[in-house]
TORKOL-4160 file (C-alpha; in steps of 0.2 Angstrom, whole numbers, padded with zeros to 4 digits, m for minus):
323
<pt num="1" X="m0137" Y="0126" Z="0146"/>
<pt num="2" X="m0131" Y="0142" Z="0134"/>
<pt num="3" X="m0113" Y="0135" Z="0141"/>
<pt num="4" X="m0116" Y="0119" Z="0133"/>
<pt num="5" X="m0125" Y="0125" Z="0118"/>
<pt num="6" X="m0112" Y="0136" Z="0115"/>
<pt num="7" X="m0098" Y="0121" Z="0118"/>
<pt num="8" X="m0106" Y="0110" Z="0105"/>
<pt num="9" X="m0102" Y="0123" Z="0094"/>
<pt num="10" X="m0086" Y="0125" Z="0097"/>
<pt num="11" X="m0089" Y="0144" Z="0103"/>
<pt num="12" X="m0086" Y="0152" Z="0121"/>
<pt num="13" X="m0091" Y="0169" Z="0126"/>
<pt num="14" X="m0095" Y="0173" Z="0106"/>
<pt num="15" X="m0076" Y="0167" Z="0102"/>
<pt num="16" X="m0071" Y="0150" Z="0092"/>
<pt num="17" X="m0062" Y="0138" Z="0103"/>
<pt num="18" X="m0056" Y="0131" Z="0090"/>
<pt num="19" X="m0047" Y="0148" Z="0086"/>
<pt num="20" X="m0037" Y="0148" Z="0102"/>
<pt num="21" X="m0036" Y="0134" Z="0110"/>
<pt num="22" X="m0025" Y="0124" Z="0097"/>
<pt num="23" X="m0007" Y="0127" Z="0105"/>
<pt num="24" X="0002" Y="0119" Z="0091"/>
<pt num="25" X="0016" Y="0132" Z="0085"/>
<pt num="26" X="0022" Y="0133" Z="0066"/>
<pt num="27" X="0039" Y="0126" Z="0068"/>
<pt num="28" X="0031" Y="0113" Z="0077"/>
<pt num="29" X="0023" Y="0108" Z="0061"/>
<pt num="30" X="0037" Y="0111" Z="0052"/>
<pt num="31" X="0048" Y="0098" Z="0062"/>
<pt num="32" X="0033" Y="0085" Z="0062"/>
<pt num="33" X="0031" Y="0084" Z="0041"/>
<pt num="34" X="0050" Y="0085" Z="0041"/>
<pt num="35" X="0050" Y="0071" Z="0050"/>
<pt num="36" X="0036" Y="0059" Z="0043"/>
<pt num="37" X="0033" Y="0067" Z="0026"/>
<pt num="38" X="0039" Y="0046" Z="0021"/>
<pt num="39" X="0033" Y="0038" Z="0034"/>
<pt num="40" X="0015" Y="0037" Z="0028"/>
<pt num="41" X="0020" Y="0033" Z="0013"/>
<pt num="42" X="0018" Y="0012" Z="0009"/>
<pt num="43" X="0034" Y="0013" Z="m0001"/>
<pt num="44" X="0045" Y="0029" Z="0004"/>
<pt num="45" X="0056" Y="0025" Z="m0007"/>
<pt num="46" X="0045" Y="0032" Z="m0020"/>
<pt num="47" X="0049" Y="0049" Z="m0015"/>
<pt num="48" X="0068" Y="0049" Z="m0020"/>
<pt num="49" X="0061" Y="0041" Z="m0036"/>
<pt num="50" X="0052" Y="0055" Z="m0039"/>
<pt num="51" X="0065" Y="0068" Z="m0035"/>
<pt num="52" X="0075" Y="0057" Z="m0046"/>
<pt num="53" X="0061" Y="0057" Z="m0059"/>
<pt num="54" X="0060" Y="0076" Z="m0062"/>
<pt num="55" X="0078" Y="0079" Z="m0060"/>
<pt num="56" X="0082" Y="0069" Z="m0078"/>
<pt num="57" X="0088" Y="0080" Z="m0093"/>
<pt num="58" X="0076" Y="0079" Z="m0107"/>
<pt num="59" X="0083" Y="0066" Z="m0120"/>
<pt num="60" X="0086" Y="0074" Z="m0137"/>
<pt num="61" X="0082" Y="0059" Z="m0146"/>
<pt num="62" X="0062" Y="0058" Z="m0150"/>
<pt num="63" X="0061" Y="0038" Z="m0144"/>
<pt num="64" X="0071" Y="0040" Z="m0128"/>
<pt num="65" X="0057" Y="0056" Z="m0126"/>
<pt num="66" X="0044" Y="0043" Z="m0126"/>
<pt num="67" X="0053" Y="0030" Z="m0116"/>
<pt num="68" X="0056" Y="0045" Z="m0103"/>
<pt num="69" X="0037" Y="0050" Z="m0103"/>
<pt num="70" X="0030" Y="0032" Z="m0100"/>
<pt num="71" X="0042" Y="0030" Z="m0085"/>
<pt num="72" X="0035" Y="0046" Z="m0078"/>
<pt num="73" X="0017" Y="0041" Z="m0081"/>
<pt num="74" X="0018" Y="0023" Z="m0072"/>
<pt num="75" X="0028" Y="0033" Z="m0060"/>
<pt num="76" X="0013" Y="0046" Z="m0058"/>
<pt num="77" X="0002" Y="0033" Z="m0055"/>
<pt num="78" X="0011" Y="0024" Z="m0042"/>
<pt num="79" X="0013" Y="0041" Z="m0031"/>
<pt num="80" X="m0005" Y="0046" Z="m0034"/>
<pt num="81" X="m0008" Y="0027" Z="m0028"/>
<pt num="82" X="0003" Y="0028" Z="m0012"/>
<pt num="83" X="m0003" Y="0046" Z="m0010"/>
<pt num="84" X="m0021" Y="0040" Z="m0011"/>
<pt num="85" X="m0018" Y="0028" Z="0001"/>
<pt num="86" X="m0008" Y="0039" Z="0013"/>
<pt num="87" X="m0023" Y="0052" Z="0015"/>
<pt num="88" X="m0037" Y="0037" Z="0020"/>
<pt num="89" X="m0025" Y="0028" Z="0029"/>
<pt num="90" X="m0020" Y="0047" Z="0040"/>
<pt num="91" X="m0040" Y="0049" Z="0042"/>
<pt num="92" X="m0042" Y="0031" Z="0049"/>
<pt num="93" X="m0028" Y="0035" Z="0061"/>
<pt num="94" X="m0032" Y="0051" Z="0066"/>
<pt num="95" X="m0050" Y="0045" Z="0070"/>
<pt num="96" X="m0044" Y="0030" Z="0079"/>
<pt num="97" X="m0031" Y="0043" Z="0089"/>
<pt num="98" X="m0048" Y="0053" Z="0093"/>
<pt num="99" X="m0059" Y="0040" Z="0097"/>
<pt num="100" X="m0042" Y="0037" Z="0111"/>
<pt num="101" X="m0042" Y="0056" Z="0115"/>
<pt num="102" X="m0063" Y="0053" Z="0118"/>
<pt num="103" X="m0059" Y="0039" Z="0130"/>
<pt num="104" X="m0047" Y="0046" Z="0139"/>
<pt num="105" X="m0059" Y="0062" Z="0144"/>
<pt num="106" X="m0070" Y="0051" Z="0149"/>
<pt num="107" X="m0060" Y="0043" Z="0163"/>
<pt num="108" X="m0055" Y="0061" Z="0167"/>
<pt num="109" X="m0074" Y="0064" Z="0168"/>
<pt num="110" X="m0073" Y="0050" Z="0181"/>
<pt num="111" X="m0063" Y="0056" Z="0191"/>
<pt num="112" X="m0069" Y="0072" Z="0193"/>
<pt num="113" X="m0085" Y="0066" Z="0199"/>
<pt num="114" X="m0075" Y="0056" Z="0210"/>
<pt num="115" X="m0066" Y="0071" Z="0217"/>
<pt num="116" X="m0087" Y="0079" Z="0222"/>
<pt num="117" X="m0083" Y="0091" Z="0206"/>
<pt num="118" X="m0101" Y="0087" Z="0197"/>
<pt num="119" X="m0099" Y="0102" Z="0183"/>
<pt num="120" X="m0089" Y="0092" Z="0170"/>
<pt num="121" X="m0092" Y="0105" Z="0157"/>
<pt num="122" X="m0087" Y="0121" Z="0167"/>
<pt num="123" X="m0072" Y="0110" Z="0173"/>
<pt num="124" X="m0066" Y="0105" Z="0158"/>
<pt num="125" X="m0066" Y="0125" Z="0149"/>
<pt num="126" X="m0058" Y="0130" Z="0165"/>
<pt num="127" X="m0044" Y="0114" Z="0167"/>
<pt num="128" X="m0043" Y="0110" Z="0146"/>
<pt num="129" X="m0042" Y="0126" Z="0138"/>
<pt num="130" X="m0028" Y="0118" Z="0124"/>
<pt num="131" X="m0043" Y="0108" Z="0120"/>
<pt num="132" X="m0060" Y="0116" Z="0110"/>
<pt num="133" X="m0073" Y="0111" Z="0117"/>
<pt num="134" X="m0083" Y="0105" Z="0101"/>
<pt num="135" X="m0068" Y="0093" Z="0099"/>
<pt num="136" X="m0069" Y="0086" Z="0117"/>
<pt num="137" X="m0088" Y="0083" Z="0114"/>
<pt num="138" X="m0087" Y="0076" Z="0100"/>
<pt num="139" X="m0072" Y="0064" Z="0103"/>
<pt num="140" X="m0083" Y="0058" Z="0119"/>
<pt num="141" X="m0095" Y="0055" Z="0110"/>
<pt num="142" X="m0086" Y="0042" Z="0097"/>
<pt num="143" X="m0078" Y="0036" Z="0112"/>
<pt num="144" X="m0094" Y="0031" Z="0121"/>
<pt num="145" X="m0098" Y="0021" Z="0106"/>
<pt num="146" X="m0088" Y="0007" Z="0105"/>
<pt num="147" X="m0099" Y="0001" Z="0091"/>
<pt num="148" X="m0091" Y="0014" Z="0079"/>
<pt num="149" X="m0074" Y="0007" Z="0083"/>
<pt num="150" X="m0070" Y="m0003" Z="0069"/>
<pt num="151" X="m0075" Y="0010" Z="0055"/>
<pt num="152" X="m0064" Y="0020" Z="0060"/>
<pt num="153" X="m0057" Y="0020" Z="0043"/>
<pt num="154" X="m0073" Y="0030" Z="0040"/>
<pt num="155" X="m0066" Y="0046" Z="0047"/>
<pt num="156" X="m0073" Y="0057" Z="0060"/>
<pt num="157" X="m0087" Y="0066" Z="0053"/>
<pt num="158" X="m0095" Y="0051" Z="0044"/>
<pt num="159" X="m0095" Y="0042" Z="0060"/>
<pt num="160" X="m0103" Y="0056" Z="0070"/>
<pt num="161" X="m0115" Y="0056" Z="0057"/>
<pt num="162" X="m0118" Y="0037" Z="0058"/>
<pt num="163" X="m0121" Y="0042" Z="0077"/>
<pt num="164" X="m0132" Y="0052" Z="0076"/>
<pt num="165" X="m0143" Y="0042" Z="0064"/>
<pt num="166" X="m0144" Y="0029" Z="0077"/>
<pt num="167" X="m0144" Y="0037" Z="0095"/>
<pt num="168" X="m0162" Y="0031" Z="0095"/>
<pt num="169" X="m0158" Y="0013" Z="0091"/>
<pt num="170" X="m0155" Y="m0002" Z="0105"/>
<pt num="171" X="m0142" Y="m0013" Z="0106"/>
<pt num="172" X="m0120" Y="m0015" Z="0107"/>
<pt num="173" X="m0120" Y="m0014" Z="0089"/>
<pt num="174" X="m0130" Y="m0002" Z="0082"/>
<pt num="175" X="m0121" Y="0004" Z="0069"/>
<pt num="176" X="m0119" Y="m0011" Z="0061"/>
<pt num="177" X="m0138" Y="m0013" Z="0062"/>
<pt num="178" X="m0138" Y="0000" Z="0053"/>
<pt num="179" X="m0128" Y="m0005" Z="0039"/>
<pt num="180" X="m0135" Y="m0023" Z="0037"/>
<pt num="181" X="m0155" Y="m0013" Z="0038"/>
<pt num="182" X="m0147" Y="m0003" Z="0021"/>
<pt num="183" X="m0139" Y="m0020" Z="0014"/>
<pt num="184" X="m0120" Y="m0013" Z="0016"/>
<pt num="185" X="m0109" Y="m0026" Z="0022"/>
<pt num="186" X="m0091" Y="m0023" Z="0030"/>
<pt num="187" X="m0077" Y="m0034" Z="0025"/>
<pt num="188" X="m0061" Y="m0027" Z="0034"/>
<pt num="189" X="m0051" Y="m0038" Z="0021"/>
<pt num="190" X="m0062" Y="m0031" Z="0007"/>
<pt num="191" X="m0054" Y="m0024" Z="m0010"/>
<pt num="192" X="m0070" Y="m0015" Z="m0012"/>
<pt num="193" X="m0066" Y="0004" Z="m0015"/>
<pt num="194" X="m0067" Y="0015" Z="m0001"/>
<pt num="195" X="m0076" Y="0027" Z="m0009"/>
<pt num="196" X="m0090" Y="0015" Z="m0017"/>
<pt num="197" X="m0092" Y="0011" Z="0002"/>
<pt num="198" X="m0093" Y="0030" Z="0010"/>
<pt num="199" X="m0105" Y="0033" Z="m0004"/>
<pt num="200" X="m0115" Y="0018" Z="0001"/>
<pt num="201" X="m0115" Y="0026" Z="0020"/>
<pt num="202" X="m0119" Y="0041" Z="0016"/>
<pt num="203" X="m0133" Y="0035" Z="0005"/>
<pt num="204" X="m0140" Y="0025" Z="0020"/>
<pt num="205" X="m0136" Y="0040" Z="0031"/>
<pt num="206" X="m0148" Y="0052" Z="0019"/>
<pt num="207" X="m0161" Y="0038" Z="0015"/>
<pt num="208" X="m0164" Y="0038" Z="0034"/>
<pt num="209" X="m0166" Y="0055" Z="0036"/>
<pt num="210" X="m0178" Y="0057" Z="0025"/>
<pt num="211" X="m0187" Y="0041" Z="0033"/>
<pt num="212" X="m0188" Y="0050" Z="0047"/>
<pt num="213" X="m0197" Y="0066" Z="0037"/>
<pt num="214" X="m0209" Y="0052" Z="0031"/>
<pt num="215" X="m0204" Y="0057" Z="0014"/>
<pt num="216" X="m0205" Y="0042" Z="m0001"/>
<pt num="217" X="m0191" Y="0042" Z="m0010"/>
<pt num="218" X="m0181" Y="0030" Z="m0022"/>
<pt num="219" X="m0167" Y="0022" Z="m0015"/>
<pt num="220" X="m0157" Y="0022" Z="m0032"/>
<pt num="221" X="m0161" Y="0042" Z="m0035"/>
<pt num="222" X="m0154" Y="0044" Z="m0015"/>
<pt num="223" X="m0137" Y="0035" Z="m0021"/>
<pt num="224" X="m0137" Y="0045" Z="m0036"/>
<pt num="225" X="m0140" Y="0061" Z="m0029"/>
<pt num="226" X="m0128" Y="0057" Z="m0015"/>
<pt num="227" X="m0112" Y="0056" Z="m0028"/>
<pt num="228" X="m0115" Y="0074" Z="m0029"/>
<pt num="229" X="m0122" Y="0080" Z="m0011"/>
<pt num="230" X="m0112" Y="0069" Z="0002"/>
<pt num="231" X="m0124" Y="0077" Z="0014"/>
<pt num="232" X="m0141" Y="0081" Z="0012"/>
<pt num="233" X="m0143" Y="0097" Z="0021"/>
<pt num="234" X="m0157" Y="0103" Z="0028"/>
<pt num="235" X="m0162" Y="0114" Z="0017"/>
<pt num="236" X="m0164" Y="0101" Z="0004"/>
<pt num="237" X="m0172" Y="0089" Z="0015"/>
<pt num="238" X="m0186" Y="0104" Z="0019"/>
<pt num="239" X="m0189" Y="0104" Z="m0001"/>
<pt num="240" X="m0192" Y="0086" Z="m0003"/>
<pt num="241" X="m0204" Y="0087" Z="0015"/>
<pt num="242" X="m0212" Y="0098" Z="0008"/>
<pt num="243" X="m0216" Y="0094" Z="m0011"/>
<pt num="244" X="m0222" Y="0077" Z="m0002"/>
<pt num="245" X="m0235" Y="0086" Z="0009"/>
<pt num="246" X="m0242" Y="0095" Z="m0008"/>
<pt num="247" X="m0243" Y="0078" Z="m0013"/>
<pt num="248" X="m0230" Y="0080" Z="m0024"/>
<pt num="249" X="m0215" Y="0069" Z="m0029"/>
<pt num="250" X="m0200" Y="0068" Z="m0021"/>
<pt num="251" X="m0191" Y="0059" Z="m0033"/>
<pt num="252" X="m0194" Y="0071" Z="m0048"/>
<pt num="253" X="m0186" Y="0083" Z="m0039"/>
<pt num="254" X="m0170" Y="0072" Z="m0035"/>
<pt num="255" X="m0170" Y="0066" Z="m0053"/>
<pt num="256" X="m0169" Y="0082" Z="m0058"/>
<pt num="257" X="m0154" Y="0088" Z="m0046"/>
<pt num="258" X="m0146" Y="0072" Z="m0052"/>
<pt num="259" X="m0147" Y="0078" Z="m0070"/>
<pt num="260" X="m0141" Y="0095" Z="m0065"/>
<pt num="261" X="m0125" Y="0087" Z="m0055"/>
<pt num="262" X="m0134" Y="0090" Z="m0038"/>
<pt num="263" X="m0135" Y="0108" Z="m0041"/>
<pt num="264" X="m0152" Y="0118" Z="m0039"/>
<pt num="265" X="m0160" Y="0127" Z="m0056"/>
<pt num="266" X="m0165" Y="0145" Z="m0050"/>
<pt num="267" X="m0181" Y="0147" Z="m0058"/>
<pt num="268" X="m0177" Y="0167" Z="m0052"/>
<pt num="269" X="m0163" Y="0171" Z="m0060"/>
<pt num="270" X="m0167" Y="0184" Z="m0072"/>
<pt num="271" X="m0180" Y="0194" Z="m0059"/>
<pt num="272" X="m0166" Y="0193" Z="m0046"/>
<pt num="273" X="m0154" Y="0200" Z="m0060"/>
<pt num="274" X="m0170" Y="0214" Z="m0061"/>
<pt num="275" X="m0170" Y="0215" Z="m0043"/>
<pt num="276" X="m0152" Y="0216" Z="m0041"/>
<pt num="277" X="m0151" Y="0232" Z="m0053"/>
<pt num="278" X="m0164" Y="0241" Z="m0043"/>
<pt num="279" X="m0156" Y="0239" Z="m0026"/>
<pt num="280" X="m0138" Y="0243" Z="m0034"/>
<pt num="281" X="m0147" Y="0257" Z="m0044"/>
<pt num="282" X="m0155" Y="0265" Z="m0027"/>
<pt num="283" X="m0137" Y="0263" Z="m0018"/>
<pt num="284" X="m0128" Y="0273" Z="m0032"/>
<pt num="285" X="m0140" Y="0286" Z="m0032"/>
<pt num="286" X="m0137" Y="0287" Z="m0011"/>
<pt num="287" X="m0119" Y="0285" Z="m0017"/>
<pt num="288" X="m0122" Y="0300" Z="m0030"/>
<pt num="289" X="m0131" Y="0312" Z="m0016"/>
<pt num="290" X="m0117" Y="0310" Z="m0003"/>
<pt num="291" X="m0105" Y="0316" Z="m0014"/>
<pt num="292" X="m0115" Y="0329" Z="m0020"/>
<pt num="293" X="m0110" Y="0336" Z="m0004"/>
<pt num="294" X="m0092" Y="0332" Z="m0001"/>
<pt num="295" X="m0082" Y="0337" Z="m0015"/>
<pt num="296" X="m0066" Y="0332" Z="m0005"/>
<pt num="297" X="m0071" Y="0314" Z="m0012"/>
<pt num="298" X="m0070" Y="0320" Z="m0030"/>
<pt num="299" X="m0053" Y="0316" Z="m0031"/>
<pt num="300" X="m0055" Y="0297" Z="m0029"/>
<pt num="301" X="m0066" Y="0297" Z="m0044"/>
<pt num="302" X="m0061" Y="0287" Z="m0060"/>
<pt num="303" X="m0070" Y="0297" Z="m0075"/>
<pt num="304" X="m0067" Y="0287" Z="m0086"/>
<pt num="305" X="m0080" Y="0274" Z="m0076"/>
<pt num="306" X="m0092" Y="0290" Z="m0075"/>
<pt num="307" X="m0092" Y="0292" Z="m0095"/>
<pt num="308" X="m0095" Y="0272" Z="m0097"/>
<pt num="309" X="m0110" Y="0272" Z="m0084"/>
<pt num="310" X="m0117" Y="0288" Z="m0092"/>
<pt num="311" X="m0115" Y="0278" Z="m0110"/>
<pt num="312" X="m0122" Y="0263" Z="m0104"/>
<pt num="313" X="m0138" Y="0271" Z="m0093"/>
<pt num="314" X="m0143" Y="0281" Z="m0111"/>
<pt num="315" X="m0143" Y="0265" Z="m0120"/>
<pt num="316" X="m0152" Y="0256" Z="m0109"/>
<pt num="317" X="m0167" Y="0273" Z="m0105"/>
<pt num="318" X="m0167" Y="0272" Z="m0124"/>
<pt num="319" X="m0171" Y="0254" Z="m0126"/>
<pt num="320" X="m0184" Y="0253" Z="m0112"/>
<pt num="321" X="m0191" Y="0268" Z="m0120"/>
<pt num="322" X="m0193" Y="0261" Z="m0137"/>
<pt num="323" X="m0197" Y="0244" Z="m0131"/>
């Protein structure tokens, strides 16, 4: 159980798998992005525009200046979109190449059974060690989910996400039960931004989780708050649990992380600037005893900082005392 625990996260024997199972070498990489750097590209020939681009003499003539820098911008905007592109397109494939990886283990798994080895897990640390073991787990999983298939464009983690957000649901398609449940619709053929539909997932994806915590909340606020958190951690879903049990509500509070760009306001601050003092103070004055006793630490000793802290210490004994 500790063996499995431990796999899901990626650790074994206190280690991360992930740390030393990936046998890829430097040059490997090196060779690989040598060879496809264009290749993912829709238009590689945009690339020896580009070299082409930044190579140019700057004209001395103010109008050919201008000419030259519009080029260059309706050039920028073609990379960034060919760029754009590129990095969703790598993620779709690298997620469909997973999900393949996935199935793969799983006939593997198969035949081990078949073989009377029973312990898949033990078998496959021993047998699979260029693999980590978080990765095989959670490429089997996508793989045993044909339902997730066709969003692959999605990536890994979102999908895994969307898993787990319907491992209690019935049916061969539950994941797009889950979408039509939060109104999202899926065109493959869509012109619909990608990003507009990732939000829209992960906005179902935190709506349900806070259905599950019974915790009211505005569907619009969810949305809104998800531009800024992708995730809602569980941290924050804790905080909105419980401002609902104190029959709070839930939606000020995600109203007001909205405003604040999704980050928290730390009604603390200043009394953990007070707090912060103290501590540091009470370590300096340890700091201050030790070498007391060990004068073969003077040496290390900047003075000048010594003048500055006695300056600043004064001033500040003076103000509390006049205060």
């Amino acid at each position: 159980m500790v063996e499995q625990e431990n796999l899901a996260n990626g650790k074994l024997g206190g280690s991360d798998v992930s740390m030393i199972s990936d046998t890829t070498s430097v040059i490997d990489v090196q060779f690989f992005m040598q060879r496809h750097q264009r290749d993912l590209l829709d238009k590689p020939e945009i690339v020896d525009e580009v070299e082409a681009f930044i190579s140019t003499p700057i004209p001395e003539n103010k109008r050919d200046r201008q000419n030259l820098l519009d080029i260059g911008v309706n050039l920028l905007e073609d990379f960034s979109k060919n760029l754009s592109k590129a990095s969703h397109g790598f993620e779709g494939v690298f997620t469909t190449h997973a999900i393949r990886e996935g199935q793969l283990l799983h006939f593997l798994k198969k035949l081990t059974r078949k073989l009377g080895l029973r312990e898949w897990d033990r078998w496959a640390t021993e047998n699979l060690k260029f693999l980590a073991g978080r990765t095989r787990i959670n490429h089997m999983k996508l793989a045993s989910r044909p339902d997730c298939y066709r969003f692959a464009l999605l990536g890994i983690e979102r999908l895994l996400h969307l898993i787990r957000a319907t491992e209690d649901w019935t049916g061969n398609n539950r994941i797009g039960d889950f979408l039509q449940k939060y109104q999202i619709k899926f065109n493959p053929e869509s012109r619909e931004m990608l990003k507009t539909f990732q939000n829209q997932v992960d906005s179902a994806i935190n709506c349900s989780k806070l259905e599950k915590l019974n915790v009211p909340v505005d569907p619009k606020l969810v949305a809104g708050l998800t531009e800024y958190r992708h995730v809602f951690d569980t941290n924050l879903l804790k905080t909105l649990e419980t401002i609902t049990a104190a029959k709070g509500d839930p939606n000020d509070h995600l109203l007001e992380l909205i405003i604040n760009k999704g980050k928290e306001k730390d009604l603390f601050e200043g009394s953990k600037v007070i707090q912060d003092f103290n501590d540091l103070g009470a370590r300096l004055l340890n700091i201050l005893n030790f070498m007391e006793e060990h004068s073969d630490a003077y040496d290390t000793i900047e003075i000048e900082i010594i003048d500055e802290l006695v300056e600043k210490l004064s001033e500040l004994k003076t103000k509390i005392i006049n205060a």
